[in-house]
N, C-alpha and C positions, 0 to 999 in steps of 0.2 A: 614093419616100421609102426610108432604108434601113433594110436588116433586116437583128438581127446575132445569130451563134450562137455560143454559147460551149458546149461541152460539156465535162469534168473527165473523163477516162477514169481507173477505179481498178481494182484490186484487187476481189472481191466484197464488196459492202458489207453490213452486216448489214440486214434487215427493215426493222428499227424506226428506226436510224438513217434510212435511205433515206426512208418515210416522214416523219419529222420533218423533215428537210433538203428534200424538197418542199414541206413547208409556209411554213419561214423562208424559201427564197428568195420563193415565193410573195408572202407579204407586205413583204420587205423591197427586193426590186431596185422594184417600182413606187417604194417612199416614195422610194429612193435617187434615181431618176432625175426624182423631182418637186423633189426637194432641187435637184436642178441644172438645174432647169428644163426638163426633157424630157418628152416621155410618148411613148409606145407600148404596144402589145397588146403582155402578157407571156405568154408562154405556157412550162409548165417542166413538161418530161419528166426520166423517172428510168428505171434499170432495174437488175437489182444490180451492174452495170459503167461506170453512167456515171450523171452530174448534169449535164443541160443545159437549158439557156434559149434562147427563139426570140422575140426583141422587132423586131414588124413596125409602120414606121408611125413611124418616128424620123424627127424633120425631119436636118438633114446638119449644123446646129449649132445653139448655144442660141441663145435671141434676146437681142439686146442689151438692156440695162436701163441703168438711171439708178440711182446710190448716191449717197447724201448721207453724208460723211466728215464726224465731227466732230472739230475742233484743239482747239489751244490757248483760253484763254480771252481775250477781246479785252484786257484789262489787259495781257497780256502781248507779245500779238502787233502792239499798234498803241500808239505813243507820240508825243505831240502829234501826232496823225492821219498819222504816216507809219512800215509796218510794220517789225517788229524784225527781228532773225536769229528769233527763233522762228516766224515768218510765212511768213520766207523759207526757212527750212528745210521747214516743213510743208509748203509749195507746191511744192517742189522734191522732195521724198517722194512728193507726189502727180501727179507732173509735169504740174502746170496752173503758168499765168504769176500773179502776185499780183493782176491786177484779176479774177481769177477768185472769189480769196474772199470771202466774204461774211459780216456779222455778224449774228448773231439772239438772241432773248433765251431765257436757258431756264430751268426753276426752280432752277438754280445760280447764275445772271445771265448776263452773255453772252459765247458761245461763236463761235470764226471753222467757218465752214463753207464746201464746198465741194463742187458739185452735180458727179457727175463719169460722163459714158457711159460704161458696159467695156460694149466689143464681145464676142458672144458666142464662146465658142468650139467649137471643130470636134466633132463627137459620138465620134472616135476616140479623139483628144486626152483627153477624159472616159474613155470608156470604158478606157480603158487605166490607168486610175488606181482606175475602182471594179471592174473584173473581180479583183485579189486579194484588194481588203474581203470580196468576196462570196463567195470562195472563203475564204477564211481564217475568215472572219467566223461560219461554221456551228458550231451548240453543240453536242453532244450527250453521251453517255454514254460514257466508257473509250475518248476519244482517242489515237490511239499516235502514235511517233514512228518514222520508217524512215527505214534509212541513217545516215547520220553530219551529218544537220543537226537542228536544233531545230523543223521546223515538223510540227505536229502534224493531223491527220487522223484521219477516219474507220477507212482502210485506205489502203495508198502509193499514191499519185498517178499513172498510167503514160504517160499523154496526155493533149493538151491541143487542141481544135480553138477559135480563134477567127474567126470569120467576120463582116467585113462587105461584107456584100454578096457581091461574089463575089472580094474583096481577106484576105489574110490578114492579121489586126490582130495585126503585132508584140509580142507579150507572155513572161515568161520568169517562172515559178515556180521560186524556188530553195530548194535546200534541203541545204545544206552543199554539199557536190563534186559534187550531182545538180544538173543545172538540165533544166527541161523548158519545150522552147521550143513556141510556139505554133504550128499549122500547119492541112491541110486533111484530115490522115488519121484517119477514127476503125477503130473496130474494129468485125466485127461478129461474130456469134455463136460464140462458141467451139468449137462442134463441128461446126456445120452451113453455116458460111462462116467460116475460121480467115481467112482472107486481108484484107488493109486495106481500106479503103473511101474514096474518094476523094468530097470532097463540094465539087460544082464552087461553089454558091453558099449562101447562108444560110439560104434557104426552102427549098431541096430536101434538107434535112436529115430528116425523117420518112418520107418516101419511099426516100433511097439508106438509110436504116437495112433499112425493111423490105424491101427488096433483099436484104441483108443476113441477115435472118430476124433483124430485131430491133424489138418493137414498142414503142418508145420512149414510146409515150402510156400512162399507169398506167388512166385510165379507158377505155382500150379492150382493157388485157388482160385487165380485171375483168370485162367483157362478154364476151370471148371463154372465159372460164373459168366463168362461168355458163353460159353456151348448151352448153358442151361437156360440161360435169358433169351437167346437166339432160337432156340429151339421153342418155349413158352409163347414168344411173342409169333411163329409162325403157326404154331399152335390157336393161335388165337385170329390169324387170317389176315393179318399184319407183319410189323417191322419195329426193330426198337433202334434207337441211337445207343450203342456205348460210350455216353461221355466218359473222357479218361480220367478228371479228377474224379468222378462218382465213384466208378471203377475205382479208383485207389482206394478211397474213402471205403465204400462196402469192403471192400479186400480183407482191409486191416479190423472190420468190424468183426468180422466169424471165422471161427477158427471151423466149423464144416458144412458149408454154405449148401444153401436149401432154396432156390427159385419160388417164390408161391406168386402167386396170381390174385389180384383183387378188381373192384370194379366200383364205380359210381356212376349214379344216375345221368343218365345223357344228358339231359338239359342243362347241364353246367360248361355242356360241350359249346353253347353259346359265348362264353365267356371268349375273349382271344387266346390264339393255343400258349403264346407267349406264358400268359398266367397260369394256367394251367400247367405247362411245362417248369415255371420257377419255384409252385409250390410244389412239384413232383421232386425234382432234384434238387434243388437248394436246399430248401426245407425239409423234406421226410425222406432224402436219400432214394427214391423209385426211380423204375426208368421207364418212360412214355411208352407209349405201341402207339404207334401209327398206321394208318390207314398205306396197304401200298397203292402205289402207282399214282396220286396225286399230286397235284399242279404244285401245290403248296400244302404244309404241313398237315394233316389233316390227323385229330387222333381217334381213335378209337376209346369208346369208353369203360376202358382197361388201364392196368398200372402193372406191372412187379416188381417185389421187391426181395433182397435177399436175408434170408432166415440164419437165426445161430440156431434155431431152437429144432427140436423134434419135427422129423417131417411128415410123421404122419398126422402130427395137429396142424398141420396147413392151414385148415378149414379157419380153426380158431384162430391163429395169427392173421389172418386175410380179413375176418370181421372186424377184428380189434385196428388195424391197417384201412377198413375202409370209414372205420367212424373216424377217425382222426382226420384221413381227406376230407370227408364229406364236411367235415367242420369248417377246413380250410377254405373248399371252393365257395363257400357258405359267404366265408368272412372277406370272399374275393369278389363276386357275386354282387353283394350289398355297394364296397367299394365303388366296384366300376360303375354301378347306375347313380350311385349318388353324385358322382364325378362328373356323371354323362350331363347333371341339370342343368348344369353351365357351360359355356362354350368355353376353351382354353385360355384367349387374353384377360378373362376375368379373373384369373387367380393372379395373374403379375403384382398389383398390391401387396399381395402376401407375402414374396418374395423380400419387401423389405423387413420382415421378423427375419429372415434367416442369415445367418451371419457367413461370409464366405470365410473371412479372416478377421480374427480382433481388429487389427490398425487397421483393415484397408474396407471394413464395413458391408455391408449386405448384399446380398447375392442379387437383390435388383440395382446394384450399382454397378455389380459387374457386367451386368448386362448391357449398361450404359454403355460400357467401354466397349465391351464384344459387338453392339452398333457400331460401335464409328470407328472403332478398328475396321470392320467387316467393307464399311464404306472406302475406308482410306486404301485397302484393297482390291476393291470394286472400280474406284479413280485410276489406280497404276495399270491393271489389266485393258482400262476402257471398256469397258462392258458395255451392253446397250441398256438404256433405262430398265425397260420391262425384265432383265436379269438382275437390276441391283437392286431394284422392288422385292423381289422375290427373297433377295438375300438379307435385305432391311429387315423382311420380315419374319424371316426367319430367324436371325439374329434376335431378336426381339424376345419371339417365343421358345426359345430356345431351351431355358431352363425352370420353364413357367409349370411342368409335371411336377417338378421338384416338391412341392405345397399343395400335391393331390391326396385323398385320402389313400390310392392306390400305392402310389411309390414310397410313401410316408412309412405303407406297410411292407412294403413289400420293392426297398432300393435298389435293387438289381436291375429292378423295370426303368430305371429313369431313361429317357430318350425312344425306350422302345411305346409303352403311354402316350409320352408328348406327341408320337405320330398316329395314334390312335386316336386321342381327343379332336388332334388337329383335323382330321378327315372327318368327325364325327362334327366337327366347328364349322364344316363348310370352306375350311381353307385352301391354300392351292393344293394340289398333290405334292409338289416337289419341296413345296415348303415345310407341307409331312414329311416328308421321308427325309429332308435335311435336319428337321428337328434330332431324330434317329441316329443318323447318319454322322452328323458333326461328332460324338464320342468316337469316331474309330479313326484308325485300330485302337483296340484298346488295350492291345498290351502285344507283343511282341510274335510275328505270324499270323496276326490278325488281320482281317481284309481291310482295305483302305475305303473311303465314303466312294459312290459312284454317281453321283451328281453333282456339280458346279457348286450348286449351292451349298448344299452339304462342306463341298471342301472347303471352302472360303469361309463359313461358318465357326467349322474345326479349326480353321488356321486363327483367326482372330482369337478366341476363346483361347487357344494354349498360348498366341503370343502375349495376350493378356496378364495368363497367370505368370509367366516367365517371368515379366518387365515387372508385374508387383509384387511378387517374391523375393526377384533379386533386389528390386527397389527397398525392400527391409532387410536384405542384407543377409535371408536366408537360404545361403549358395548350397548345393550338396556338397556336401565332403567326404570322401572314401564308399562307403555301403550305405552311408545315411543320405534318405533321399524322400524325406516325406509328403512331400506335393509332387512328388513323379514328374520334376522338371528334366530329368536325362530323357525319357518314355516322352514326353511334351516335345522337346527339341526333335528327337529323331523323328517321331510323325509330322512336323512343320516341313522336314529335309523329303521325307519318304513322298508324301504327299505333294509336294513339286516336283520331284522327281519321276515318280509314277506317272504323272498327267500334262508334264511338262508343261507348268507356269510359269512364267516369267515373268516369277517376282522378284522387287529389290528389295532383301531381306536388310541389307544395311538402313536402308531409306525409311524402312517400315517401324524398325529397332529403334534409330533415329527421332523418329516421329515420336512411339508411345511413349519413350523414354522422357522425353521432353515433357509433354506432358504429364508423366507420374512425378517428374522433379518438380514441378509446376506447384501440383498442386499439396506434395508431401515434404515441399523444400528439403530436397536432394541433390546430389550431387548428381548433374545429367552424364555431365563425361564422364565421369567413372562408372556410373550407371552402363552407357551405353557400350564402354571396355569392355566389361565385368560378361555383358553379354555376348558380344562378337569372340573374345576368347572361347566361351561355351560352347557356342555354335560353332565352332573351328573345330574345337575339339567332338563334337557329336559328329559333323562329316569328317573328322580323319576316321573316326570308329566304325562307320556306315562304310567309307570305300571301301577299310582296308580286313571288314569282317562280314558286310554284305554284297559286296562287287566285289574282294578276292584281287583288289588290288596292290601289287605288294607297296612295303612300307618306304623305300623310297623314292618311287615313284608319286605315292600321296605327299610325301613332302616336296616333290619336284612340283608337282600342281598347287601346291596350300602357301607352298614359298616356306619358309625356317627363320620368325620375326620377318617379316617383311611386308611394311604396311600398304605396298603395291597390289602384292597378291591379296594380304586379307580384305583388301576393298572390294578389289575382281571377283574374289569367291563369294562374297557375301552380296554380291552387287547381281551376281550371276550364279546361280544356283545350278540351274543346266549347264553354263558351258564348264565350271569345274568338273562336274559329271560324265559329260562328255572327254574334256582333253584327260583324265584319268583312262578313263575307257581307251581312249587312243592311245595312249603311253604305253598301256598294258598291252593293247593288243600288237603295236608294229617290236613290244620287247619279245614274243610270243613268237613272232614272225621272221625278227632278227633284221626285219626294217634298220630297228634305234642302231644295231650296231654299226653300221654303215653312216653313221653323222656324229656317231657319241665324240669318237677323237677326236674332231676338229670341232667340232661345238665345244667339247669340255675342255682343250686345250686353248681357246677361243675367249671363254668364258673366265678363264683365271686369272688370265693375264689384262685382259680388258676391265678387272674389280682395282689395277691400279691404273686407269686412266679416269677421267672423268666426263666421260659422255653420259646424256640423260639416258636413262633406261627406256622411255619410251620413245626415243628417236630412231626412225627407222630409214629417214631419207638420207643418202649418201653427198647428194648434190649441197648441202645446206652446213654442214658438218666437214667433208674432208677437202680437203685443197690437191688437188692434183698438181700443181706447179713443184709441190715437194716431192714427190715420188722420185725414185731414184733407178727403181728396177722393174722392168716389165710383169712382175708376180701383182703388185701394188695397182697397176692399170686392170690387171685384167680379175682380181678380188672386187675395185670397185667397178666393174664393168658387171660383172656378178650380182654384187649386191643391187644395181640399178634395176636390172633385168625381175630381180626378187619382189621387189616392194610391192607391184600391184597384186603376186599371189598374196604375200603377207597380208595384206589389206581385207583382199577376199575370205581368204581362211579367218581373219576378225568378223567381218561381218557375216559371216556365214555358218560360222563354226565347223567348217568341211578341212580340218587338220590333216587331210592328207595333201593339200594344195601347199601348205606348209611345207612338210616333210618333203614332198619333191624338192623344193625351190631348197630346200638346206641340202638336201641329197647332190644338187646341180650345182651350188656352191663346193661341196667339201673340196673336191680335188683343188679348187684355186685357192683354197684355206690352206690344204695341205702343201702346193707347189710354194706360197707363202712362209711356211715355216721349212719345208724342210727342201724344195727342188732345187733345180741347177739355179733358180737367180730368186732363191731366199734371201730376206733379209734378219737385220739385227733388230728387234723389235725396240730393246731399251736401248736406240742409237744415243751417241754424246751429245748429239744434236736437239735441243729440249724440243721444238716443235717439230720436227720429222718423227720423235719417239711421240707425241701427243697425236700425230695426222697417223701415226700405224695404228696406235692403239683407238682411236677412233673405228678405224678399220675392222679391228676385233671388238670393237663394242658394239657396232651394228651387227655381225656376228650374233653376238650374244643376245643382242636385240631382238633380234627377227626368232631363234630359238624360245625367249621367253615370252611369246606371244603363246605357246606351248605351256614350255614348264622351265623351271629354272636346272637349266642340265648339272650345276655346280654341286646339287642335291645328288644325281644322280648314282648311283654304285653301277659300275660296269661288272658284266658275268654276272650279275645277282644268282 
């Protein structure tokens, strides 16, 4: 069967493009060749000199099929039973003879049709038509244009190998006066094999590369770049971290990666490892060796980093590598003691140059807010003094690195600084490390703060930006999301949930809100909607893709419109968390199924009475003088007996005291509807049918102190 290789030879491509463009072909040459009916193993290497694909396992053409064409409609194409010109045309179109078509009916009425073989065709023939889609077709970031034609790229185009089999598939990329035709030569390493490489057929492409000294598979130079760095660094009597973005990054930088080793003078070893580590990896791509077996980070005054170049000039790459650190730790060095001359609150002045947002003004005003948010958080919990000091203060200093020489240079640091000055300020410890701390997580798998202060800090600060973002009306919409308020909401949720606070996120919403309508004359209540919607929507995402709760059970908890639940959820962070949790678990256990029927059978007929949803006393609500049939005594004899669990399971949040008391109920629900002295629920009778369906509205009562069962899907 054959196998066909297209490789794209460029110009060095960047990182991240090359990455991403691994990915779309990835997914997109399979769909392409399913479209046309093909399949084959795709396999797609990268290096930052070329983009190719190696599809083994192509049959040699498509397989023929059967299309049914639909004409004219028979009114048209057949008169007193013999066809028109528009019959004959459409036949003649389709090059079949007229006893070929045929009439059927369709919900327009009837149509001439015709059943018609195409033979498949040749997979070169194809191919030659989708090799430029797939070339042209790649998205990415800051496309250029070279030369004097309009087609746009990565970086310019230089060669092109197409390969089937061991035939070269005629193809021609153009692009203005450039045309770059297809053939059998690639290139291989630029320094280490400058000469063409001849590639006799389409499978022996990963091999004449690495002839070559080019190893065209990305998952195998990511192996060979661990094993070498891992080995180096114990080499050195140490330990290195594989970050995994660096790791990408170096991947896609060399196409035959070379580990070399550099070093710089210890005394820089002074600096914190923090800095030291961001101008390692951030900035010049290395990766740290650290010291083993210590308490805490501790490095060694070593780096590696990985090579495209010759490895036998190590030496020289490593000197050239270490003037460039030493320049860095130099410019980091200077920073951090000039920083050191003043204590931390002395920069918050500065704070008012930096602008947070045009409308909503300086980054020392947000600060303002992130106080007395911080506070008005601090009041709900009741904290004790000496803890809301600490948080005041924190709050305070919070984004006061921002305007250090250090993070100015070097943004990455902001928060991890502010706990370094702070401790060097004579500040509390925890008010260090909350300064720090308040950014996390900071993006998705990220650890949560682990101090009080920290949390509260963090929470103020994102509810902040939330309530002034949405306050200008700058909601996300679809992928666009450029203050990372979805990432803001879910650590607000994550972080009460994680540490279990019992905040009133409505109250707290409430509060900023008003104030930002206050003083940017806004609309509050649409304001405060605008929000509570978001956050509905951040914890249905969080149950039902980080707790694994299925989808409608979050809606039995969240309620479907129903501004009962959106109070409770938002009012109660934990206990939605929790009765999801329980939902999930007694449907797991096949508990639910044992109360579903007469709760859900309970619950439908009770949305035509009109009892209050939050009534749960029987004595106050049903009249027993109407009762007619012993099922009715002993339902409200039921629900009597119920209340004080219901109650309990409210104040406690222990939902299996619930679930008993409905599980102890159902048979008198059930003998209710269906036993030897069932009644008529919508009797003729207007207030006997009002005193049953009260009956089922307590019912359905006592269940939605849970979740709304009408939500519910049975068998999920």
């Amino acid at each position: 069967m054959p196998g066909f290789l297209l490789e794209v030879g460029t110009e060095e491509l960047p990182a991240s493009f090359l990455s991403d463009a691994l990915v779309q072909w990835q997914e997109r040459i399979p769909q392409s060749l399913e479209a046309n009916s093909l399949k084959g193993d795709v396999q797609v290497y990268g290096t930052p000199r070329r983009l190719a694909v190696l599809i083994t396992g192509l049959p040699s053409q498509q397989p023929d099929r059967e299309e049914e064409i639909k004409g004219p409609p028979a009114q048209a194409a057949f008169k007193d039973g013999q066809p028109t010109a528009a019959a004959a045309g459409f036949a003649k179109k389709q090059g079949v003879e007229l006893d070929a078509l045929s009439v059927r009916p369709t919900d327009k009425g009837e149509f001439v049709f015709v059943q018609k073989r195409i033979p498949g065709r040749p997979v070169a023939e194809i191919l030659t038509e989708l090799v430029p889609q797939w070339i042209w077709g790649l998205e990415g970031k800051r496309l250029m244009r070279w030369g004097n034609g309009d087609a746009r790229f990565s970086r310019p185009i230089r060669w092109l190998v197409a390969l089937l089999n061991e035939t070269v598939l005629p193809l021609e990329l153009v692009n203005g006066s450039k045309t770059i035709q297809s053939d059998r030569i690639s290139q291989g390493h630029r320094v280490l094999h400058p000469e063409p490489v001849t590639i006799a057929q389409a499978t022996d492409y990963v091999t004449a590369l690495k002839s070559a000294f080019v190893t065209v598979d990305p998952e195998e130079r990511v192996n060979l770049i661990k094993e070498q760095v891992n080995a180096v660094a114990e080499n050195l009597g140490g330990y290195t971290v594989i970050y995994p973005d660096l790791l990408a990054e170096v991947t896609n930088l060399v196409e035959y990666p070379s580990a070399v080793v550099g070093k710089f003078e210890p005394e820089f070893l002074e600096l914190p490892t923090e800095v030291i580590t961001e101008v390692m990896v951030t900035h010049q791509r290395y990766f740290p060796v650290f010291k083993p077996g210590s308490f805490e980070q501790e490095l060694l005054p070593n780096f590696i980093t990985i090579s495209n170049a010759d490895p036998k000039k190590s030496d020289i790459v490593a000197v050239g590598n270490q003037r460039v650190i030493r320049a860095r730790l130099a410019d980091g060095r200077f920073f951090y003691e000039a920083d050191l001359t003043k204590p931390l609150d002395s920069f918050l002045p500065q704070l008012e140059k930096v602008t947070f947002q045009e409308e909503l003004g300086s980054v020392r005003a947000k600060v303002d807010r992130i106080v007395k948010i911080a506070e008005q958080i601090s009041n709900q919990l009741e904290l004790a003094e000496s803890q809301s000091q600490r948080i005041q203060r924190a709050a305070l200093l919070c984004k006061a690195d921002l305007v250090t020489q250090m993070v100015y240079e070097f943004p990455e640091l902001q928060g991890i600084m502010g706990e370094k000055y702070a401790l060097a300020s004579d500040e509390d410890a925890e008010v260090a490390k909350a300064i720090y701390q308040h950014y996390l997580p900071k993006g998705a798998g990220d650890v949560l703060p682990e101090t009080l202060t920290g949390k509260i800090v963090g929470l103020a600060d994102r509810l902040d930006t939330l309530v002034s973002i949405f306050g200008l009306g700058l909601i996300p919409s679809g992928s666009s999301d450029p203050f990372a308020l979805r990432r803001a909401a879910n650590a607000v949720v994550k972080i009460a949930w994680f540490d279990n606070l019992p905040i009133n996120l409505d109250n707290l919403l409430a509060q900023i809100a008003t104030d930002f309508a206050a003083k940017y004359h806004k609309d509050q209540a649409l304001l405060t909607t605008a929000l509570q919607e978001f956050f509905l929507q951040r914890i249905r995402t969080l149950l039902q893709e980080k707790k694994q709760i299925d989808y409608d059970l979050v809606n039995a908890v969240l309620g479907e419109n129903d501004p009962e639940y959106t109070e409770r959820t938002l009012k109660d962070l934990l206990d939605v968390r929790d009765r999801a949790l329980y939902l999930q678990q007694i449907r797991n256990d096949s508990t639910l199924d044992n109360i579903y029927e007469t709760v859900n059978r309970s619950t439908r007929l009770a949305a035509q009475g009109d009892l209050d949803t939050k009534q749960l006393e029987p004595t106050t609500v049903v009249r027993q003088e109407l009762f007619q049939k012993p099922s009715e005594d002993a339902l409200y004899n039921a629900l009597i007996e119920s209340v004080p669990q219901t109650q309990a399971a409210q104040q406690t949040r222990n939902y299996q005291l619930l679930v008993a008391a409905l599980t102890k109920i159902a048979p008198a629900v059930s003998n209710f509807f269906d036993g030897p002295d069932s009644v008529l629920v919508m009797d003729s009778d207007p207030e006997i049918k009002r005193n049953r369906l009260h009956l089922l509205g307590l019912v359905r009562n006592h269940a939605r102190v849970l979740a709304d069962f009408g939500a519910i899907v049975k068998n999920l």
